[in-house]
C-alpha positions as CSV (number, residue, x, y, z in Angstrom):
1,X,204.7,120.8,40.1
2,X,207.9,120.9,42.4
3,X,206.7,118.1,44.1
4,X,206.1,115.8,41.0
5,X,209.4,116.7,39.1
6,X,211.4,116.1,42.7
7,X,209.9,113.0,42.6
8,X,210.5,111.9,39.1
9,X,214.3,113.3,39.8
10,X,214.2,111.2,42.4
11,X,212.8,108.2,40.4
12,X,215.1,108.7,37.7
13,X,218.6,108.6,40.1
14,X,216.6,105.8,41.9
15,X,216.4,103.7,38.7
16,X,220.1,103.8,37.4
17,X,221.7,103.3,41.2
18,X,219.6,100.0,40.9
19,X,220.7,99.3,37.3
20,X,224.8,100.3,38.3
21,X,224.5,98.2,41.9
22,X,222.4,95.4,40.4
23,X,225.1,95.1,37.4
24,X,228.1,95.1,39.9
25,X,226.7,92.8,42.4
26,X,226.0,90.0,39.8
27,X,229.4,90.5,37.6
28,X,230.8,90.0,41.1
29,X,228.7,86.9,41.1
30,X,229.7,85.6,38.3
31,X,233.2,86.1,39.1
32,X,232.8,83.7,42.4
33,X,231.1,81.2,40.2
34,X,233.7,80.9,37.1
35,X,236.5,80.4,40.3
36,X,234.3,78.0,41.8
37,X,233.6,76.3,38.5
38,X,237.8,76.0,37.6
39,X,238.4,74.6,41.2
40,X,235.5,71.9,40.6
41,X,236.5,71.1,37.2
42,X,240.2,70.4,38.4
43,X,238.6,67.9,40.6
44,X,235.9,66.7,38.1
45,X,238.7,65.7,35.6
46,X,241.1,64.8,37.8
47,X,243.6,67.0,35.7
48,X,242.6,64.8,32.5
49,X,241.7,67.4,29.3
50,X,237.2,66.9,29.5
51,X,236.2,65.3,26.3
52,X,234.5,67.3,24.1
53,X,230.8,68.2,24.0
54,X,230.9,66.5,28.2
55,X,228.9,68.5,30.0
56,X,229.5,68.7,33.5
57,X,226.5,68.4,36.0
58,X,227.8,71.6,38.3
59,X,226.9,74.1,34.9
60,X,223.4,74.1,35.0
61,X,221.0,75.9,37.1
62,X,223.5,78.9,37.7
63,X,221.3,81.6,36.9
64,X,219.3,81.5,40.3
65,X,222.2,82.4,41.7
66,X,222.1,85.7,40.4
67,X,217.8,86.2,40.3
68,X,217.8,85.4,36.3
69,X,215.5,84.7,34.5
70,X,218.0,82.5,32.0
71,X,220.6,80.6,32.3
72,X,224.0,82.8,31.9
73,X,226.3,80.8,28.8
74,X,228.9,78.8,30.4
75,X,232.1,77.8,28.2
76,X,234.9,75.6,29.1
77,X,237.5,75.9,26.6
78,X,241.6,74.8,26.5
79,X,244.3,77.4,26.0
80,X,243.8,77.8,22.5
81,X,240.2,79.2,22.9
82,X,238.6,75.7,21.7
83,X,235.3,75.1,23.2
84,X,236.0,71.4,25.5
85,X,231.6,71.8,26.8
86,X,229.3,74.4,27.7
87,X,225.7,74.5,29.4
88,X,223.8,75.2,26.2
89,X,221.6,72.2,25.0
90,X,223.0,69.4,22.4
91,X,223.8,70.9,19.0
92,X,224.6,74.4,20.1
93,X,227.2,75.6,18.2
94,X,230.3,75.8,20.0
95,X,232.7,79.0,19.7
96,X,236.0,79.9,19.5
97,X,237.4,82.4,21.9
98,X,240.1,84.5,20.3
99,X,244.0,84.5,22.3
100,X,243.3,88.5,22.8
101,X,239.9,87.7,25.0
102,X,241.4,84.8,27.1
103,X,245.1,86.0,27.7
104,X,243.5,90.3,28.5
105,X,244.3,91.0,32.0
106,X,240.9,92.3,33.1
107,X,238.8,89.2,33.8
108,X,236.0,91.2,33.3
109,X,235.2,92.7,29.9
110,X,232.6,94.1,28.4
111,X,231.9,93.6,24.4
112,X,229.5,94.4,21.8
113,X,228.5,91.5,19.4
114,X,228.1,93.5,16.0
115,X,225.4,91.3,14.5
116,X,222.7,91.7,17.4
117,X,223.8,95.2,18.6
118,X,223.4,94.2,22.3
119,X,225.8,94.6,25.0
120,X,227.7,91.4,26.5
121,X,229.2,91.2,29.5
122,X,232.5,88.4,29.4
123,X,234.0,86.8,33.2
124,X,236.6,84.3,32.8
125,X,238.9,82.5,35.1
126,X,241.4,80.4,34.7
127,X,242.1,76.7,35.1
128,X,245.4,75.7,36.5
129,X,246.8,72.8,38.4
130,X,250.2,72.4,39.9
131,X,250.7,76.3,38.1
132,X,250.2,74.9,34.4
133,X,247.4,76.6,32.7
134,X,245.0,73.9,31.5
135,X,241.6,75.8,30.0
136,X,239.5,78.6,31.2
137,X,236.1,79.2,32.6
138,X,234.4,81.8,30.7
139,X,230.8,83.0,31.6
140,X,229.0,85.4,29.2
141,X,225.4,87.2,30.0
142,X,223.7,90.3,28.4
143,X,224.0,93.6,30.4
144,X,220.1,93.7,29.7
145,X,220.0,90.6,31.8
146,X,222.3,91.5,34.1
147,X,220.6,95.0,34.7
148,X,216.6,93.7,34.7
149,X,215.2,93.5,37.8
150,X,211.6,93.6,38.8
151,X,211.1,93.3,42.2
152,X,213.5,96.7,42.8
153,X,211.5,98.7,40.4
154,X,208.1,97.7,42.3
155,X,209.7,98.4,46.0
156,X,210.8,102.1,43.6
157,X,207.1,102.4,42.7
158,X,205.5,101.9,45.7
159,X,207.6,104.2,47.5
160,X,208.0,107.0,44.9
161,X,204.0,106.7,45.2
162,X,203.3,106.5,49.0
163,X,206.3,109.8,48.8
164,X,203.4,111.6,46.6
165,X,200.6,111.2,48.3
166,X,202.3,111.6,51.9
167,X,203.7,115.2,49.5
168,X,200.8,115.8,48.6
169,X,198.7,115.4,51.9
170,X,201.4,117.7,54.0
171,X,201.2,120.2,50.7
172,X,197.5,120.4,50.9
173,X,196.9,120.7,54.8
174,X,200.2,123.3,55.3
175,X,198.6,125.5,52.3
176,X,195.5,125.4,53.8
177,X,196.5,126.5,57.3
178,X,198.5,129.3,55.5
179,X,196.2,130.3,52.9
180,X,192.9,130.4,55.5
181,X,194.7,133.1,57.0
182,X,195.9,134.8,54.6
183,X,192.3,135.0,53.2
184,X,191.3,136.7,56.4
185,X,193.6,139.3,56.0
186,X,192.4,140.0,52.7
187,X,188.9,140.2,54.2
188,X,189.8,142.2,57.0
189,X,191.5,144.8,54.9
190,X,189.0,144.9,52.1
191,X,186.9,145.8,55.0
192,X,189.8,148.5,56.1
193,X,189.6,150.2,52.5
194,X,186.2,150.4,52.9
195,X,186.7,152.3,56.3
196,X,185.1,149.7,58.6
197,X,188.4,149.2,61.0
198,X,186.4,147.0,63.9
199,X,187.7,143.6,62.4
200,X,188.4,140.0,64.0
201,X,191.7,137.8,63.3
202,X,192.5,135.3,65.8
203,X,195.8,135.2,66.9
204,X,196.6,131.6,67.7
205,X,198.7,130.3,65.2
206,X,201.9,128.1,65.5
207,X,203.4,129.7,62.1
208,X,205.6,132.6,63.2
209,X,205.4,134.3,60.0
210,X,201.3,133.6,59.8
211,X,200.9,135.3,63.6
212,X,203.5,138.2,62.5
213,X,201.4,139.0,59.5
214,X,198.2,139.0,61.5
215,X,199.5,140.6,64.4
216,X,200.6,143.4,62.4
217,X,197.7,143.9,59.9
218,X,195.8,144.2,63.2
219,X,198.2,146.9,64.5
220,X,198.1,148.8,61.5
221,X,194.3,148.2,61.8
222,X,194.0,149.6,65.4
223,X,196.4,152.6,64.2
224,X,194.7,153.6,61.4
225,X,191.6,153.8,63.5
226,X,193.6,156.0,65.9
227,X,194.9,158.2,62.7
228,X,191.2,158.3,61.6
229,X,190.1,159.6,64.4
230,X,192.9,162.2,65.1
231,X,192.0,163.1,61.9
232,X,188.3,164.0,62.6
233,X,189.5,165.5,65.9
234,X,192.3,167.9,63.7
235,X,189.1,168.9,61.7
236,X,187.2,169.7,64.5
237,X,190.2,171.3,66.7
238,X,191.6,173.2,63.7
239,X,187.9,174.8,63.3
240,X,187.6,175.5,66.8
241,X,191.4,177.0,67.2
242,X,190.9,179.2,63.9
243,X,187.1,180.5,64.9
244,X,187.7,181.3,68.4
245,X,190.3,183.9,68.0
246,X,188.2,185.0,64.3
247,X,185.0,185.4,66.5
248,X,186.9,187.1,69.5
249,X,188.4,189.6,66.4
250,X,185.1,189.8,65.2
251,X,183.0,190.9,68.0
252,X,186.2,193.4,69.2
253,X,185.7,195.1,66.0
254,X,182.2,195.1,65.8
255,X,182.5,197.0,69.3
256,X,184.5,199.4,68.0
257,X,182.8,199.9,64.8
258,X,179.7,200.7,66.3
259,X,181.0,202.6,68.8
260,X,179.9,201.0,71.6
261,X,183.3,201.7,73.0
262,X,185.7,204.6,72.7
263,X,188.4,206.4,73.7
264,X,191.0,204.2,75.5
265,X,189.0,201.2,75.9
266,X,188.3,201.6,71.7
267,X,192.7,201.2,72.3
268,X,192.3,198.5,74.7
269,X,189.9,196.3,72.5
270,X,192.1,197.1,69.4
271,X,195.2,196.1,71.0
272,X,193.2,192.6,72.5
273,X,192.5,192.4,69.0
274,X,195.8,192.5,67.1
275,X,196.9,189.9,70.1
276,X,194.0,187.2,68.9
277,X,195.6,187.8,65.3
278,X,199.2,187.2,66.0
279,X,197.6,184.2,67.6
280,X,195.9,182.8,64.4
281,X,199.0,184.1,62.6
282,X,201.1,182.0,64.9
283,X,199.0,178.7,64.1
284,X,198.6,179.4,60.7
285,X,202.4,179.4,60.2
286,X,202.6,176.5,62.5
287,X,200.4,174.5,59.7
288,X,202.5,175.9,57.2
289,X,205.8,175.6,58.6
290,X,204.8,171.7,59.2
291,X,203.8,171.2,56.0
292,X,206.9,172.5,55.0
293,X,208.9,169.9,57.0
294,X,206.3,166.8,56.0
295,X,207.2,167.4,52.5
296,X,211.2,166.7,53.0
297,X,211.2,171.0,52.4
298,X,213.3,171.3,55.8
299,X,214.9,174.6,56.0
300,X,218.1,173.6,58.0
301,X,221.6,175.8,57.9
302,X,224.0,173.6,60.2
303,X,227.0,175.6,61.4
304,X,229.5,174.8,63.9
305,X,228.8,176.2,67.5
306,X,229.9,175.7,71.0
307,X,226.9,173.3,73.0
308,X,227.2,174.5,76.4
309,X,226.9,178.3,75.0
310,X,223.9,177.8,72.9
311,X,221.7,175.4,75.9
312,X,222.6,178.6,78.5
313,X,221.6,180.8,76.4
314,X,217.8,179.6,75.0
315,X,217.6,178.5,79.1
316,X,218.3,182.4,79.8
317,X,216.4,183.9,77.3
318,X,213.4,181.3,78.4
319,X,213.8,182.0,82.2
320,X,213.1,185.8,81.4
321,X,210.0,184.9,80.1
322,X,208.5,182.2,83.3
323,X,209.8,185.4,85.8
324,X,207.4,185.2,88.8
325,X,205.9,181.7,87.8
326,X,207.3,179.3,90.2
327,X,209.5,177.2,87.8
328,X,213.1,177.3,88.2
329,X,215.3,176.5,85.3
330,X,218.3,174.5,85.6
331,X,220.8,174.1,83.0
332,X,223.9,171.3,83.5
333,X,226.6,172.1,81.0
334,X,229.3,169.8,79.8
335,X,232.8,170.6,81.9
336,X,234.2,171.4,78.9
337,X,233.4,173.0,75.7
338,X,232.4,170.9,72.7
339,X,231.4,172.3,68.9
340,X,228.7,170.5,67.1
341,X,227.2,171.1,63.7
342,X,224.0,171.8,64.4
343,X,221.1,174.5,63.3
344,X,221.0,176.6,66.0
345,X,217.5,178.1,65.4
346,X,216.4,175.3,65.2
347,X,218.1,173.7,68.4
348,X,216.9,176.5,70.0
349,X,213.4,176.4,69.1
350,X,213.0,172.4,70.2
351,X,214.8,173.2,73.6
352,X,212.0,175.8,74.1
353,X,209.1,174.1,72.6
354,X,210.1,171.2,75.5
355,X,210.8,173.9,78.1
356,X,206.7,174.9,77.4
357,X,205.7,171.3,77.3
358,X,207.3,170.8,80.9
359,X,206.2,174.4,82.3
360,X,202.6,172.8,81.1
361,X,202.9,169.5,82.6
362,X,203.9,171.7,85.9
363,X,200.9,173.8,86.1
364,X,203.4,176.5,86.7
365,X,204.9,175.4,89.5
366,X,208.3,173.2,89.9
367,X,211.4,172.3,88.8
368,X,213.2,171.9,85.0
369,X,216.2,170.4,84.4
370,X,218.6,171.1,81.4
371,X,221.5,168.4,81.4
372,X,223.8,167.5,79.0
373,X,225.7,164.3,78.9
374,X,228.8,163.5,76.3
375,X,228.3,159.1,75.0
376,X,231.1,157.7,72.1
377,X,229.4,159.3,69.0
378,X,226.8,161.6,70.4
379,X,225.5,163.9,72.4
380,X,222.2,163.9,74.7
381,X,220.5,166.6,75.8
382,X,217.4,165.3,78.4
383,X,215.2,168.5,79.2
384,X,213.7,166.5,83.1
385,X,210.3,168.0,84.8
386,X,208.7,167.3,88.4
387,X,205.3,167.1,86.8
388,X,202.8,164.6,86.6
389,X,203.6,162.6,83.5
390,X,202.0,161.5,80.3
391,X,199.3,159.0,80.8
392,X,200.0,155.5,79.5
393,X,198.4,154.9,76.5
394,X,198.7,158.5,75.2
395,X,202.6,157.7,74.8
396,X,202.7,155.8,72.1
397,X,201.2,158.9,69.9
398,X,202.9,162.0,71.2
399,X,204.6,162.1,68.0
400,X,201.7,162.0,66.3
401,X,200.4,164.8,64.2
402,X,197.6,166.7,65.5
403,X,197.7,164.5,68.5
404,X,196.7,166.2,72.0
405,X,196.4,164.5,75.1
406,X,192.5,164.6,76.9
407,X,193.7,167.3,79.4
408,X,195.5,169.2,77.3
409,X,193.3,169.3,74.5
410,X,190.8,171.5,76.7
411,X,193.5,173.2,78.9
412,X,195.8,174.7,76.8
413,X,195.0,176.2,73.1
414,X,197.6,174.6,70.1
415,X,197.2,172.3,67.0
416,X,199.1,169.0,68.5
417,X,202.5,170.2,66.2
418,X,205.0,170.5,68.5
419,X,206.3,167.6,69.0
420,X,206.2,166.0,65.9
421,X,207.5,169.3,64.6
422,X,210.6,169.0,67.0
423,X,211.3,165.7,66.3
424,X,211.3,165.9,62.6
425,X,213.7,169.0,63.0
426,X,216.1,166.8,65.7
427,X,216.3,164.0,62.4
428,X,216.6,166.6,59.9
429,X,219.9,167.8,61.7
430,X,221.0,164.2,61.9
431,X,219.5,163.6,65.7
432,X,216.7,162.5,66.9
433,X,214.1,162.9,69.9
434,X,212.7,160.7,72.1
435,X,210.6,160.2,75.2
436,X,213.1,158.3,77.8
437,X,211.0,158.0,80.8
438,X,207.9,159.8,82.3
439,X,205.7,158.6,85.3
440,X,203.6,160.4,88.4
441,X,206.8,162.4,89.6
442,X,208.2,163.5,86.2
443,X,208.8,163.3,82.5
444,X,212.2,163.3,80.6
445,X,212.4,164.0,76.8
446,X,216.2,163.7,75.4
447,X,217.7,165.1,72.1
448,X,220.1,163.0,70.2
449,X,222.6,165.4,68.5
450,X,225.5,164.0,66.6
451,X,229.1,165.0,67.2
452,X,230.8,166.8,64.9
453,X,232.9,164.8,62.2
């Protein structure tokens, strides 16, 4: 449809230029040929008055000059508007030209005869020898003459048609490489909804937008897959976490029930007991307080306190806790002091949760860095261990939900909440926390926290 009424737009403009150019060109014409008719005439006559009804030889045959298809009417009349001899044939009626038409100043006039309705077109030019005035030359034609033209219109058609089907050809093949894609990717995620994610799109296309839609339906593909599986593995890991301290609580009890032990070992297995249930306590309010902070519920109090102050004292209190461990603590303070409007529970619980992440990575054994660097608007805090890194392609989903790396899913006992749960506390305070590097020799994890305002 765009195509067709561009094209008959086009058509239409097309159509009147032709008429408007075509009707100049020829009253131009027309003006050269009643000059070239008064200079002849002065040398026809001699500068004798032509007797009446003499036609001249030069009259005829002046509508090929133009591309008519009749003869234009040619007049030679005196100065009072009396017809001397025209082109018409013998016994056409002669006419008199009014003083108004001959002595206007435009030599080109346009009139309407009121008996046929049409459009005339009027050129005259004078007739003068020596400076006297001795007739004019007028030329009249019908602007439906003047404007016909055939061969234009033909040139029009052919190329308004050869335009619509070259349209339509580049139309047809460019929706078809679009749309044959786009198909695809409705196949491939009909397929997705139905939970088969093992799909095939190719990826060589020379549309940018085509490949970017491709390329990122098969992202979202291959991590929904990912989130599929995590899923199945929270299901499983959430079980597992949940019934092993249950089962340990269980068979304690069941001990001491039927006493099978007593005294202070009946104390001893109690005491192991109430341990494995502020475990499962602990990951129950884990679940909860991350459901808390999926669903926009964030429990944040921002108050102003002094940066430096609040990093040495969760390192401290942290330190007191990894005494006889192997891992020293370092914590590199600003040189001055600086407030910020921060949380600080909460800062204190994602420096922390980091400070566990690196003692982890460690095996118990290294160095951890605290340092603390001032940039225009903000403020970084990068927590920097000596351990052996995340492996490649488990970075991209650290901050995934449930997500545990392979070693530490059977090392170390958790849910996979930490760092999600840290990094949607860091944004919740305005911040934000990333991984900034991490490799064989060490990882660094930095805090974005904004400056106070």
């Amino acid at each position: 449809m765009t195509l067709c009424i561009g094209l008959v737009v086009i058509a239409f403009v097309s159509v009147m230029w032709i008429r408007h150019t075509t009707l100049e060109n020829r009253l131009n014409i027309m003006e050269l040929m009643t000059e070239e008719i008064a200079d002849r005439f002065v040398d026809f006559s001699e500068g004798k008055p032509i007797p009446k009804g003499d036609v001249p030889g030069y009259l005829d045959d002046r509508g090929r000059f133009m591309n008519l298809e009749s003869e234009p009417f040619i007049y030679i009349v005196d100065t009072r508007g009396a017809t001397l001899s025209s082109n018409r044939p013998q016994g056409h009626r002669f006419i008199q030209f009014s003083q108004s038409l001959l002595t206007n100043e435009e030599n080109v006039q346009k009139l309407q005869l009121e008996r046929e309705g049409n459009d005339v077109y009027v050129v005259k030019s004078p007739i003068e020898l020596q400076g006297a005035l001795l007739g004019w030359v007028v030329m009249i034609e019908y602007k439906d003459n003047l404007t016909a033209v055939k061969q234009e219109y033909r040139l029009l058609a052919i190329m308004i048609i050869g335009l619509a089907l070259i349209g339509w050809a580049a139309i047809y093949f460019l929706s078809r490489r679009i749309s044959n894609p786009i198909q695809d990717v409705a196949a491939a995620a009909k397929k997705v909804q139905e939970g088969d994610y093992q799909i095939e799109l190719r990826d060589e296309y020379r549309e940018q937008e085509v490949y970017d839609l491709v390329h990122s339906f098969k992202e979202m593909s291959n991590r929904l897959e990912k989130l599929e599986s995590l899923r199945t593995e929270l299901l499983a890991g959430v079980t597992h976490e949940l019934k092993t301290p249950v089962t340990s609580i269980s068979g304690l009890l069941q001990a001491v029930g039927d006493d099978v032990v007593t005294g202070e070992e009946a104390k001893e297995f109690i005491q192991m007991s109430l341990k494995e249930t502020a475990k499962m306590k602990k990951m129950v309010e884990d679940l909860l307080a991350f459901n808390t902070f999926a669903t926009n519920n964030i429990p944040v109090q921002l108050e102003t306190g002094e940066i430096n102050k609040l990093l040495k004292e969760t390192g401290y209190q942290w330190s007191i806790t990894q005494e006889g461990t192997g891992i020293e603590l370092q914590v590199n303070t600003l040189s001055k002091e600086l407030f910020v409007r921060i949380d600080q529970i909460r800062l204190q619980q994602i420096i922390i949760n980091l400070l566990n992440n690196a003692a982890q990575a460690m095996e118990g054994k290294g160095d951890i860095k605290v340092n603390v660097s001032m940039q225009t608007s903000e403020i970084w805090v990068d927590v920097v261990d000596t351990g052996k890194g995340i492996p490649f392609e488990e970075q991209p989903f650290i901050f995934e939900r449930f997500f545990r790396g392979e070693e530490k899913k059977y090392r170390t006992r958790g849910l996979g909440l930490g760092l999600p749960f840290s990094k949607m506390i860091a944004m919740s305070m305005g911040g934000d926390l990333q991984l900034v590097e991490t490799s064989i020799t060490g990882t660094t994890f930095r805090m974005i926290i904004p400056k106070k305002t």
